[in-house]
C-alpha positions, 0 to 999 in steps of 0.5 A: 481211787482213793490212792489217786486222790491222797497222792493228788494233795500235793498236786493242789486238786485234792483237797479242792475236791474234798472241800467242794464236795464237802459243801455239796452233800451238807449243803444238801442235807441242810435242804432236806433236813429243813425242807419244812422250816424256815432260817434260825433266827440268828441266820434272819437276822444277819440277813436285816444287818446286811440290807444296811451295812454299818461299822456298828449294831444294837448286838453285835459287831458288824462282820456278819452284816457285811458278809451277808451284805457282799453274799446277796450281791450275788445271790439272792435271799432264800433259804438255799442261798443262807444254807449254801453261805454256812457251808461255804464258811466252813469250806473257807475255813478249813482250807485256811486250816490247810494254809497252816498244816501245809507249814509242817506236813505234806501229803496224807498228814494234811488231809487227816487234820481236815479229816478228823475235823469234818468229825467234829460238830462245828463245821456242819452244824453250829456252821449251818447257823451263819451268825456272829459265832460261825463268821469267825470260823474263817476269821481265826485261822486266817488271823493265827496264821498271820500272826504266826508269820509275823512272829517268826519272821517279824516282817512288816508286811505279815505285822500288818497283816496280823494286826488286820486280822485280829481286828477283823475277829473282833469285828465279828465278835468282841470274844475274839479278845481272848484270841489277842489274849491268845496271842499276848500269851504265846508271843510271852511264853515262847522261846523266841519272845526276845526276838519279837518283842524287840522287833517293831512286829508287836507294834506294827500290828497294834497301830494296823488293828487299831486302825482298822477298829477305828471307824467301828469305834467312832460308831460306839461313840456316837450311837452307844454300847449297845453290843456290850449292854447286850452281852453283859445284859444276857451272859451277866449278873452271876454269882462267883459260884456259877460263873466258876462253874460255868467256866468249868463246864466251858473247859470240859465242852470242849474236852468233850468236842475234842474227844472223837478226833483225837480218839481216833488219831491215836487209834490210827498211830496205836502201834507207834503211839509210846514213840509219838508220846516220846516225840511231843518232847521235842515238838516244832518251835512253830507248833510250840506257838500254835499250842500256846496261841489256842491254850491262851485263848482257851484258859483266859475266858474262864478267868475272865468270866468268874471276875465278870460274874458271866456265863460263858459257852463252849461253842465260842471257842469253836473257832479255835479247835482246830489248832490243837487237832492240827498240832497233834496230828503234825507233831507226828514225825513219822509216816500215817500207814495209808490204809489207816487215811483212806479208812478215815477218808472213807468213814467220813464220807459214809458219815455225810452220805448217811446224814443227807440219806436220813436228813427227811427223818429230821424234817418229818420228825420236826413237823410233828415237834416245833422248833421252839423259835417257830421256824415251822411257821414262818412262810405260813404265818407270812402267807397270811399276814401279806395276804390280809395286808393286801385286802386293806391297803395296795401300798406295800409294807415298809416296815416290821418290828418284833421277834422272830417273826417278825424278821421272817416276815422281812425275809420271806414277805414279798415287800420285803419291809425293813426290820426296825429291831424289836423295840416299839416303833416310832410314829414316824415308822407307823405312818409308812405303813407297819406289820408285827407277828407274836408267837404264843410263847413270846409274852413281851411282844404280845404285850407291847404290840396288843397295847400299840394295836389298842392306841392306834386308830385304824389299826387293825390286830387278829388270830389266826391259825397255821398248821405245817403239812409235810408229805401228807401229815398234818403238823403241829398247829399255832396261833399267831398273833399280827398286828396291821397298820396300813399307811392311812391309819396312822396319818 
């Protein structure tokens, strides 16, 4: 069966099947892993961006809004729906990995780079938290082809298009700079910059991307920094010391991630492994390029982070792994024994039987140790605050402001109210009608909504406690904080 499967690659059915179950069993271990837990907060809060799709927020750029915005025109907002968008982004992702190997390998050799990055642990679990890091797991790749095309062909049509990916990378996170940096290094430092740099393609692709940052620019004009106050505010204010070594620790994460994979392809070629070093000598001009694209984009933000005095993480760069696992495997210029790929093919799927397998020990471990963000107490705790809701007011909730919770009870509340962010509403957003939950640990928003509760007549603040229960056992108990200000309070 796997014979039939490995000489369908070429046919086009193989890989499809692969991806689609691929989605399937981690769409299915999602479910059961989390049966008892709502969505991480990141994944709560593309969901608020994309109720109001705009060229700009308070955070971060806006692609992941719009892509949550286009998702729930065709499904609707629950947990299934956000855990099958993650594994989906995944799949996507990793066919557009394939649009690349396809370039300099054929048959079994493609099904290995997506293999051995199905061992990695970015595209099932950073990829199940759909938020500005795992949008560009597609972004990348499609934006490295593109340019990739360009350079070699300096083609109008493909300069256009690269331009246009590489801004949409940027629409979805501003780290994408270091994947344009990527290509600036690559396009400098390769055999054919000469041709390049002397075709219109370089400028092509600027006009098109800038173009395309254009309205997401105006939108910075007009409504302020926000996203970079945000970054600088978080990941800013580091002595040089720290941020040298936090810049050290981004590069050996990532040598870390890369580890396993690349472990075990040289496991699989051992007995033609001092050819293969032999062979990296004389290494394609398009795979020279790839390398340069993803050392460029891996060395710049060290540099960067220790001039800005900021920390950096190694799950920013995820998006790009890929292409030096895609190199080494394509660098091979000799047949993969079979046996070795269905050996490969078979262990990667008793990995994902074995994660759906053991998926209820994760939720049952969880029910008796809390996520930190309180995601086992966001459907209870809405539960409860839409049912003291209705006892005072038949008018429904408009609007939330606060933390995680609060954005759970956006999500989950049945009036669904707008989420306003979490700094203090405005009189305005009162008098619609207003609702807020703290958790304990959460001291800025017990503070300021305590004193909101204290100013405003006929609102009304409470305790109460909820409890999660998971195939008869008892959970870990919270308190919850709300605060409730029907729409007549506030007139």
């Amino acid at each position: 069966m796997l014979d039939k499967w490995l000489d369908g690659i070429e046919e086009g059915w193989a890989i499809p099947l692969m991806l689609a179950i691929f989605v399937v069993l981690w769409t299915a271990y999602l479910a059961l892993a989390y049966v008892n837990a709502g969505l991480h907060p990141d994944v709560l809060e593309v969901w608020t961006l994309g109720r109001a799709p705009a060229w700009g927020g308070l955070k971060h750029p806006p692609l992941m809004g719009s892509v949550s915005y286009l998702w729930t025109f065709i499904f609707p907002a629950r947990d299934w729906s956000y855990q099958l968008l993650a594994m989906v982004n995944s799949a996507v992702a990793l066919w557009m990995i394939d649009l690349i190997t396809r370039r300099y390998a054929r048959g079994d050799k493609r099904v290995i780079v997506l293999l051995l990055l199905m061992l990695l642990p970015v595209y099932q679990f950073e990829a199940q938290r759909f938020n500005a890091n795992s949008v560009l797991f597609a972004v990348w790749p499609l934006a490295i082809y593109c340019f990739m095309k360009s350079y070699e062909t300096r083609h109008a049509a493909w300069a256009i298009a690269a331009g246009l990916a590489a801004a949409t990378a940027m629409l979805g996170k501003y780290y994408s700079a270091f994947l344009i940096a990527g290509f600036v290094f690559a396009a400098i430092c390769h055999p054919g910059r000469r041709a390049y740099f002397t075709s219109s393609a370089p400028w092509l692709s600027s006009a098109a991307g800038l173009l395309l940052l254009a309205p997401h620019v105006h939108w910075l004009a007009a409504n302020g920094v926000g996203p970079f106050d945000y970054a600088l505010g978080v990941h800013g204010g580091m002595t040089a010391g720290r941020s040298f070594m936090s810049g050290l620790s981004f590069l050996l994460g990532l040598v870390a991630t890369l580890a396993l994979p690349l472990i075990i392809w040289s496991v699989m070629i051992r007995s033609r492994f001092s050819g293969y070093l032999m062979g990296l000598k004389s290494l394609d001009s398009g795979l020279l390029l790839l390398l340069l694209v993803a050392t460029g984009a891996v060395v710049t933000p060290p540099i960067v982070s220790v001039v800005l005095k900021s920390s950096l993480s190694p799950v920013w760069a995820s998006p790009g792994l890929f292409a030096f696992v895609l190199a080494a495997v394509c660098a091979a210029k000799f047949p993969v024994d079979r046996v070795e790929t269905k050996r490969l093919a078979l262990g990667v799927l008793i990995f994902a039987v074995v994660a759906v397998a053991v998926a209820p020990v994760h939720a049952y471990y969880r029910n008796t140790h809390p996520f930190k963000e309180g995601r086992d107490y966001y459907r209870l705790a809405v539960q409860e605050v839409t049912q003291r809701w209705r006892q005072l007011t038949p008018e429904p909730l408009k609007a939330t402001n606060g933390e995680a919770l609060a954005m759970a009870l956006a999500f989950y509340g049945p009036d669904h109210p707008a989420y306003l962010g979490w700094q203090k509403p405005t009189d305005a957003q009162l008098r619609a009608g207003w609702a807020t939950m703290c958790l304990p640990g959460e001291a800025s928003c017990l503070a300021w909504s305590k004193q909101l509760a204290a100013a405003t007549p006929g609102a009304v603040s409470f305790d109460f406690t909820v409890q999660p229960r998971l195939w008869g056992q008892d959970g870990v108990p919270s308190q919850i904080f709300a605060v409730l200000i029907p729409p007549r309070a506030a007139k």
